[in-house]
N, C-alpha and C positions, 0 to 999 in steps of 0.2 A: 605860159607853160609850153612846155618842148613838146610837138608832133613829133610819133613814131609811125614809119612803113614799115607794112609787112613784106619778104624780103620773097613771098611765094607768090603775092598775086597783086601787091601794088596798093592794098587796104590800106588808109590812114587815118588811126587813132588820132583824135582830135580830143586833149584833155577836156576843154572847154566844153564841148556836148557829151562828152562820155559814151556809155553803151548803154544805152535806154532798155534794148531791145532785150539785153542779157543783164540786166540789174545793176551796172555803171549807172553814178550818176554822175551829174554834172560838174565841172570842177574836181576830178578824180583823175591827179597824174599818173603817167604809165606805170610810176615803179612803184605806186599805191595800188595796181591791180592785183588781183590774185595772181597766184601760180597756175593757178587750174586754167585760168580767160584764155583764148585759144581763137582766135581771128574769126570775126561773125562771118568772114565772106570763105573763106576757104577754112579755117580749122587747124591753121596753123601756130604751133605753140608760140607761147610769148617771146622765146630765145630767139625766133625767125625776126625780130621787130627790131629795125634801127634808128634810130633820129633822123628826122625830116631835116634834110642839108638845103 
């Protein structure tokens, strides 16, 4: 599954561990997140997030 950066502060969603911390789980691709998920490190919306090159 395709890594996404966030394009504000360099956070990388990793589908494989997901967002524990914010109710992701594991094996949950990016474009399976909500709309609301918003970057656990800085709060940036999901549109700031592009594929890990």
């Amino acid at each position: 599954m395709q890594k996404y950066v966030c394009t504000v502060c360099g956070y990388v969603y990793d589908p494989e561990q997901g967002d524990t911390d914010n109710g992701i789980k594991p094996g949950t691709a990016f474009e399976a997140l909500p709309d609301s998920w918003v970057c656990p490190l800085c709060g940036a919306a999901k549109d700031m997030f592009e594929p890990e090159k």
